[in-house]
C-alpha positions as CSV (number, residue, x, y, z in Angstrom):
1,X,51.8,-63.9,-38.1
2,X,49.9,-60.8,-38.5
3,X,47.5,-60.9,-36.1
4,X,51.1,-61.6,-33.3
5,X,51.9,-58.0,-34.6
6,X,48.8,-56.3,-34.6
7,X,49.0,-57.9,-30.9
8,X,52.4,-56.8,-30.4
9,X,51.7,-53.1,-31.8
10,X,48.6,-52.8,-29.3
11,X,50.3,-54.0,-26.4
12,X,53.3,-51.8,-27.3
13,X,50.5,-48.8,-26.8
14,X,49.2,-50.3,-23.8
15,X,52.6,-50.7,-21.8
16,X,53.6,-47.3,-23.0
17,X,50.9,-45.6,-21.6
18,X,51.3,-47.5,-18.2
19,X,54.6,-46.4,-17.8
20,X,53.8,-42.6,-18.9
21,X,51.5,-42.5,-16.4
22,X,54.2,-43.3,-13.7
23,X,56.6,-41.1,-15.6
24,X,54.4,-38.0,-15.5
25,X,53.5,-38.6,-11.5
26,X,57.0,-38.2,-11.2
27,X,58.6,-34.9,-9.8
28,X,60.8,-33.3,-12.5
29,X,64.2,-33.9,-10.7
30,X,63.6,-37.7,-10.5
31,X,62.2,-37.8,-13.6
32,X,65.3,-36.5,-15.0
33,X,67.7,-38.2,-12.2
34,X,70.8,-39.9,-13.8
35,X,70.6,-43.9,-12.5
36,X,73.2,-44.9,-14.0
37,X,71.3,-47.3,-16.9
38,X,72.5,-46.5,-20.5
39,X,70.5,-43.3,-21.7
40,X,71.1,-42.4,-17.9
41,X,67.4,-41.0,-16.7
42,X,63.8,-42.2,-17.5
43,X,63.8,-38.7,-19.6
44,X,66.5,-40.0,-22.2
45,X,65.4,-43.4,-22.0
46,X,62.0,-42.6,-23.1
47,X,63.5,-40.4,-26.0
48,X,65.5,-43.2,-26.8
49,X,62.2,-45.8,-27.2
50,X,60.5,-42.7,-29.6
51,X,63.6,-42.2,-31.6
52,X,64.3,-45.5,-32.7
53,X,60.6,-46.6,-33.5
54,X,60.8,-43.3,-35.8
55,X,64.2,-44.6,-37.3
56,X,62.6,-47.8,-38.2
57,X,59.2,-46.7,-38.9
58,X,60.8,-44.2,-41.8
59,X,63.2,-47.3,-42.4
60,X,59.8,-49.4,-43.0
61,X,57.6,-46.2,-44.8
62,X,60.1,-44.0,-46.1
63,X,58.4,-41.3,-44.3
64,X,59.6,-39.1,-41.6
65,X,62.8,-38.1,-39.8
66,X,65.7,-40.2,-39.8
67,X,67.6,-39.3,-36.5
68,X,71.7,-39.4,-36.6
69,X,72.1,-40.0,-32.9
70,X,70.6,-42.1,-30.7
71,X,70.8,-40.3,-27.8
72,X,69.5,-37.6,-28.8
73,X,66.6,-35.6,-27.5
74,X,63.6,-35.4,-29.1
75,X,61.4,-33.5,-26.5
76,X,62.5,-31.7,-23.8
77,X,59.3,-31.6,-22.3
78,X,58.0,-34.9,-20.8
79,X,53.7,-33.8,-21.9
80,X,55.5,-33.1,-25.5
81,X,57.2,-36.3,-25.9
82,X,53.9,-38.1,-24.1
83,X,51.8,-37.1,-27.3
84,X,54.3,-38.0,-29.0
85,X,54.9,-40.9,-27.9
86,X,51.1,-41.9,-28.4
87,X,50.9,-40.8,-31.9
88,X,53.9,-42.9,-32.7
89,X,52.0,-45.7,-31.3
90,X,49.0,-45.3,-33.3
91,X,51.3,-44.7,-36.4
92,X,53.4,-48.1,-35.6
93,X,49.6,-50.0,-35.2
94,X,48.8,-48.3,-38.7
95,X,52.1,-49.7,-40.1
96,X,51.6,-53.3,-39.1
97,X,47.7,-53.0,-40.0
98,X,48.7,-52.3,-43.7
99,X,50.9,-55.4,-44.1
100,X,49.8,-59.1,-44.9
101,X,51.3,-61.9,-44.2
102,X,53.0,-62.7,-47.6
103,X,55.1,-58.9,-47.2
104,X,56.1,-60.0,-43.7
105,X,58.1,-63.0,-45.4
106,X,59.7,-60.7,-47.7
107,X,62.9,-59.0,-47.6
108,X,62.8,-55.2,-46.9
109,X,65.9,-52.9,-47.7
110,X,67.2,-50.1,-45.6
111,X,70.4,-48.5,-44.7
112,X,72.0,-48.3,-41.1
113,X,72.4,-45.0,-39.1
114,X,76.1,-45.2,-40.8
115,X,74.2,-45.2,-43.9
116,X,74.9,-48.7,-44.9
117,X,72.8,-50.6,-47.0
118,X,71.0,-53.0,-44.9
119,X,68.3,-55.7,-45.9
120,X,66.2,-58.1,-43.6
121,X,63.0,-60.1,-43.6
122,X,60.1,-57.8,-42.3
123,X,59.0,-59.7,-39.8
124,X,62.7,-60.4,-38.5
125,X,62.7,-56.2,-38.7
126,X,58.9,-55.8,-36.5
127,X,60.3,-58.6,-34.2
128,X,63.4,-57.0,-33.6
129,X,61.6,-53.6,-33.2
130,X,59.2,-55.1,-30.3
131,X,61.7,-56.9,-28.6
132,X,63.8,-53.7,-28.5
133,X,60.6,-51.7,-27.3
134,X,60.6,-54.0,-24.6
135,X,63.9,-54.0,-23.4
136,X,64.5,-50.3,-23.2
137,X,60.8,-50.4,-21.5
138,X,62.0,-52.3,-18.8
139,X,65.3,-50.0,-18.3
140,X,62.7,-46.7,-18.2
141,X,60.6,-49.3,-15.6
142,X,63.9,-49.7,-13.2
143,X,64.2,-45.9,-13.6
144,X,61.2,-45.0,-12.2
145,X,61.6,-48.0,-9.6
146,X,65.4,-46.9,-8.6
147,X,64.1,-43.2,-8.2
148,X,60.3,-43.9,-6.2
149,X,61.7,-46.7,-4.0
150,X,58.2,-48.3,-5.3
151,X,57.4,-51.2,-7.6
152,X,56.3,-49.0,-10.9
153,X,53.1,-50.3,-12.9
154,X,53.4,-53.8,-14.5
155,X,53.6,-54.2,-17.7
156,X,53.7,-57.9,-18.3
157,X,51.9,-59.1,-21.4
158,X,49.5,-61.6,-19.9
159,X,47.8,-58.4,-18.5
160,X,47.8,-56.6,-21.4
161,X,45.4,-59.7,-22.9
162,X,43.5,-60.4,-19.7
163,X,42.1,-56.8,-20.6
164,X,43.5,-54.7,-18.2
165,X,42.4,-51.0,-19.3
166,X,45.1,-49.2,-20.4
167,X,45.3,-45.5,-18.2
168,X,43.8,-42.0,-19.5
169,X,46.1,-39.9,-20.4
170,X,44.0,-37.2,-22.0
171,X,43.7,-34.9,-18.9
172,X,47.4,-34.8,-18.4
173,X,48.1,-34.3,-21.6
174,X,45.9,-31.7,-22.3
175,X,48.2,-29.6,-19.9
């Protein structure tokens, strides 16, 4: 079961930096274009995708910020919430790479955004994490589809594991 997440967490880095690449080639007023999907632009969808894997990562740690809202804004600026967006990656891969399999069958305790105490089989907690990564992924992908008129990067998994090289960021970041 470990090695799924430590699969998961990489192709989790992978497909974010795909879609940040398209995201940053973007001109800022479609970037930021309402489209009508439930965080309403790419912009808050991607804040959306960082927010929660902080909520859950200081859920799972007990480190970091615990957000309130979850629309709310983390970055204003798109090469800001890139980096972060990478680092929370690596941090997420560091997270699964400490765990073995017998603490991925246990329970883990938490409490809800409402502060209610909350407790769930880890795995059950990473799976729902991934899958959420994922759905939210493919809203930001029909963002930047809706607003280019242009089939945005894939991002399917299969491709991730056939090897294909994730983008560079560094140059665009370094902005």
């Amino acid at each position: 079961m470990k090695n799924q997440f430590r699969e998961l967490a990489a192709y989790n880095a992978w497909a974010n930096l795909r879609l940040y690449e398209a995201a940053l080639a973007l001109p800022e007023e479609l970037y930021r274009a309402d489209v009508g999907v439930f965080f309403r632009s790419l912009h808050g969808t991607l804040n959306h995708l960082l927010l929660t894997d902080r909520l859950w990562l200081t859920r799972l740690t007990g480190a970091g910020e615990q957000p309130r809202r979850l629309d709310a804004i983390l970055c204003e600026d798109r090469l800001a919430l890139a980096r972060a967006r990478i680092a929370e990656d690596a941090r997420l891969k560091g997270v699964v790479e400490g765990y073995d399999e017998t603490s991925l069958l246990r329970p883990h305790a938490y409490r809800t955004t409402s502060g209610q105490p909350q407790e769930q089989v880890l795995a059950d907690i990473l799976l729902h994490l991934f899958n959420h990564q994922t759905h939210h992924r493919g809203q930001a992908h029909a963002c930047i589809s809706i607003v280019t008129k242009h089939e945005p990067p894939p991002l399917d998994l299969l491709l991730f594991q056939r090897g294909l090289p994730p983008p560079d960021l560094t140059a665009r970041l370094q902005a």
